[in-house]
N, C-alpha and C positions, 0 to 999 in steps of 0.2 A: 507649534507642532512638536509632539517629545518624541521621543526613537519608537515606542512601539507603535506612534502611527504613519510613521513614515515605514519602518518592515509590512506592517497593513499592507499600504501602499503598492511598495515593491510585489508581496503574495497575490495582489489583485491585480496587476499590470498584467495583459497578455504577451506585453514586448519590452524593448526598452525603450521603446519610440513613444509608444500610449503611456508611457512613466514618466518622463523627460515632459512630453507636451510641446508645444508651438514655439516654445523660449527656451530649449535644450542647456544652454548658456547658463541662464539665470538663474535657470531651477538647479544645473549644479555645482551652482556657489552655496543656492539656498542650500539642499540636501548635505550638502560635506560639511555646509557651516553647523546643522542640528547633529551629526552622528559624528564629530572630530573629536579623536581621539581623545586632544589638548580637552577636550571639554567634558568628556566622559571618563577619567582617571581610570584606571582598572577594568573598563566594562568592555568585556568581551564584545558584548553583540556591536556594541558602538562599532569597533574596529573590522570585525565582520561586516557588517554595512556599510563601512568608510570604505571599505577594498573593494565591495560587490557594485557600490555605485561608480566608482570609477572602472571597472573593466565594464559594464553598461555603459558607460559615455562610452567609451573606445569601440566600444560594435554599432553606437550609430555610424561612425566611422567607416565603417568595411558593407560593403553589398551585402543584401540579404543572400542566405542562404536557401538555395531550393533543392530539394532532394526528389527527380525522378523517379515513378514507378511506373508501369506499361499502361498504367490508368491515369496517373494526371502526376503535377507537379505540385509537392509539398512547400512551402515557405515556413521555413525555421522562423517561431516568434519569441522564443527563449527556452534556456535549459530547467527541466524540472528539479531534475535528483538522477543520480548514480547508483545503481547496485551494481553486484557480484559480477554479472555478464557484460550488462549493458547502459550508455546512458539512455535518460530519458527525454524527450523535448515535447514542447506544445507547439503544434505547427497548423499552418489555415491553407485551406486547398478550398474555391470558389465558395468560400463565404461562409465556410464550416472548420469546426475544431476540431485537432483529430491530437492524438499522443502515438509521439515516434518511438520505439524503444529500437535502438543502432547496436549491435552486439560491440562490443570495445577490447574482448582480448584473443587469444589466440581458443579455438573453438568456440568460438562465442556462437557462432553460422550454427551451429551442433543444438546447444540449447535451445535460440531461438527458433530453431524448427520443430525441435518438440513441443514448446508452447504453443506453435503455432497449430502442431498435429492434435494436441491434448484440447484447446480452447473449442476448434473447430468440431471435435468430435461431442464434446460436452452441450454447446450447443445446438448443433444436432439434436440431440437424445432431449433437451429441454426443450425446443419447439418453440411455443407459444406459451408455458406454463411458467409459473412464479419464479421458477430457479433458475433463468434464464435470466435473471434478474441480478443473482449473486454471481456473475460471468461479465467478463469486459466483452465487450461486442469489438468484435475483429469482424478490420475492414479487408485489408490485404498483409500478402508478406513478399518482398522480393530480396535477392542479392544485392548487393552495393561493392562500386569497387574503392579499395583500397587498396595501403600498404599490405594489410592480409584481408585474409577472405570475411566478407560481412554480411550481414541481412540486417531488414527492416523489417517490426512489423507493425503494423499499424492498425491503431483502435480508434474509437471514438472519444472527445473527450466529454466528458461529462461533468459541469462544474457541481460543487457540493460537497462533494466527497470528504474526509479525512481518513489516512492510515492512524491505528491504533500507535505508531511514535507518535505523534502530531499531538494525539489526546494527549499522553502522558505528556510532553515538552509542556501542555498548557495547563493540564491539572498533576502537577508535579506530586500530591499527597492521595493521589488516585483519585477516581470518582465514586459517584454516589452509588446504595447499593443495588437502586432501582437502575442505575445507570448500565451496573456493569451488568443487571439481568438479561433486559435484550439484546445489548452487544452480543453475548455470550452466547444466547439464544439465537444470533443470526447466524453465530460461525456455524452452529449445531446443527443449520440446519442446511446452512449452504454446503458443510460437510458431508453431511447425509445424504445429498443429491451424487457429488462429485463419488462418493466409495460409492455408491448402489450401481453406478455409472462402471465401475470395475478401475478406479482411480485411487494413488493415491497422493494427497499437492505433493508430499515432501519438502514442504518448507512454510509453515502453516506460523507465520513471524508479525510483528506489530508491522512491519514493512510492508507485509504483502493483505493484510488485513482493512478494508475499509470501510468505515458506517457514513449514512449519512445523516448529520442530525435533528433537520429540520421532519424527515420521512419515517426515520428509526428505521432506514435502510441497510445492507450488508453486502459486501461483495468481498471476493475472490481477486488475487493479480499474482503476480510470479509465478507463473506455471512451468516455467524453464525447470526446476528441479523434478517437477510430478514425472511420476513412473506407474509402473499397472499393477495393483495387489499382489503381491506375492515376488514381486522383483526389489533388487538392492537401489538408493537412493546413492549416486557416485559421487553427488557434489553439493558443499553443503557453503554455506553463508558464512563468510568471516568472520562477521560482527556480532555474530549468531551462535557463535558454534556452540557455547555451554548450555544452549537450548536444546539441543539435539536428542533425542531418547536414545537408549545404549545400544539398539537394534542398530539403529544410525553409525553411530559411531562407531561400532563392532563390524562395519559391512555386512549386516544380518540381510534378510528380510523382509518387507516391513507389512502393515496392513493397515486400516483404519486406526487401530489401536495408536500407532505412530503418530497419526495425524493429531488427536485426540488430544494426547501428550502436551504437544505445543500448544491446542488451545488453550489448555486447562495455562501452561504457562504466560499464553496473553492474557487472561483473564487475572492470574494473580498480579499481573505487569501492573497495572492499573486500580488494582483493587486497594479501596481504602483502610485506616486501620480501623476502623470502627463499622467494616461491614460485617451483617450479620455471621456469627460462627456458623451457624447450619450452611448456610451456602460457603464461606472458606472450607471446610470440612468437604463439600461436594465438589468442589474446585480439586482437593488435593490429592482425592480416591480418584483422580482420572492422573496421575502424576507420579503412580508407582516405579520401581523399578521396571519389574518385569512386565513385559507385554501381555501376557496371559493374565495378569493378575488387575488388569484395566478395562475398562470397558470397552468394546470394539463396535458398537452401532450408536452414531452419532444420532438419529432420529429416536431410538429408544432412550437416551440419553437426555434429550430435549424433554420429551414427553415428562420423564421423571424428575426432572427441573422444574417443569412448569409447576410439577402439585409442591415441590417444595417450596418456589415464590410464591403461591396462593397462600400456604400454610404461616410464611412468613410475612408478607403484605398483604395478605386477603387479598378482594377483588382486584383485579388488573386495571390501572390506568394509565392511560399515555405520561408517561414525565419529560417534561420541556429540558433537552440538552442543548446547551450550546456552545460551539465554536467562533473563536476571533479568527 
């Protein structure tokens, strides 16, 4: 086993109990004896997953974690990722998977309820239709007590998925060009639902971005920062910030056109150097300074995409992406 199948491994466990197995023990002598430092000189991830499987052995150690809500009781099956507000977990409630997002600093209770108000209302207004589709399906949201004040809220989880980090970590020289057309194509159009809706995300990041690639599906997540057309976006992403359009950064206010911005910026994230010029060219006339001087309807935006991939690959075909 080499280190990328034992990370496999780790990304595909739902716990650290279904990672471990029947022989908890054995397996981790096996596991630290393949990612040990001594054995991997230099290699980062080695030492990253020398550290992660041991705080995993150490939580078989401690009770499970159950976080009640007025509906039932969640059991924590591992941590996913961290953003700006809040962590994230994969938890199982009577036989189903759900993702916990815990708000973790001080207002965090503040954001999480607007996601919660912004999600609920979006779909609504989606119903039964497609774009209800690019939306995390929320189950509930309640308080949590803490040291400070918390909330939960809770989605379903749905395996498959990748955020547009995820891609780039794995095709480090970007993707292909057909690759990054329906990606592009799906923010555009999930977009186009969320502003027609009187939205706008205000945080539109390879984080909050996800396809799926077996489906050449697309969805929407962090809505924590989304605010309503024509209002200021107050809180922006750390790790993020030189993404931001200058409406952002200035405390302006912002519209479609904002959104826009960022995608055009996930889309060059991952573009390769050898995609076609016509489409970088179309990529970077949504990446102006000025907000007036970009385009601000994400559905007319598509449409005029599409004839530009027709013009550059001719007829449309499914292309096979994949993720490890």
């Amino acid at each position: 086993m080499e280190l990328e199948e034992l990370e496999q491994m780790m990304k595909d466990a739902r716990s650290p109990k279904e990672f471990f197995g029947r022989d908890a023990a054995k397996n981790l002598k096996k596991f630290l004896g393949i990612c040990h430092p001594d054995r991997n000189p230099g290699d980062a991830k080695a030492v990253e997953l020398f550290k992660k499987i041991n705080d995993w052995y150490e939580e078989l150690e401690t009770p499970s974690v159950v976080i009640k809500s007025p509906k039932r009781g969640y059991t924590v099956l591992k941590h996913l990722t961290s953003g700006d507000v809040s962590d994230i977990y994969l938890a199982e409630a009577a036989n189903k998977d759900y993702l916990l997002k815990i708000s973790r600093i001080d207002d965090g209770e503040k954001y999480l309820e607007i996601e919660k108000n912004t999600v609920a209302d979006l779909l609504t207004k989606a119903g039964d239709s497609t774009y209800s589709k690019y939306l995390p399906t929320f189950v509930e949201s309640f308080p949590a007590k803490d040291t400070i004040a918390k909330r939960v809220n809770v989605f379903t989880y749905d395996p498959g998925f990748y955020s547009l980090e995820q891609v780039k970590n794995q095709y480090k020289d970007g993707v292909d060009g057909r690759d990054l057309a329906w990606m592009f194509n799906r923010i555009l159009t999930g977009l186009g639902f969320i502003h027609k809706s009187g939205y706008v995300h205000g945080a539109v990041l390879p984080s909050h971005i996800l396809i799926h690639p077996e489906s050449h599906g697309g969805r929407f997540c962090g809505f924590v920062h989304s605010v309503k057309i024509g209002e200021k976006v107050d809180t922006i992403s750390v790790d993020y910030k030189s993404w931001y359009p200058k409406e952002v950064n200035d405390k302006e206010k912002v519209g479609p056109a904002s959104d826009i911005y960022m995608a055009a910026k996930c889309a060059e994230r991952i573009m390769r150097e050898d995609t076609p010029r016509k489409i970088k060219n179309f990529v970077y006339s949504c990446m102006l300074e000025s907000p007036s001087m970009r385009p601000n309807d994400a559905w007319l935006l598509y449409e005029e995409f599409k004839d530009l991939l027709s013009d550059v690959y001719g007829k449309r075909k499914f292309h096979i992406f994949t993720m490890n």
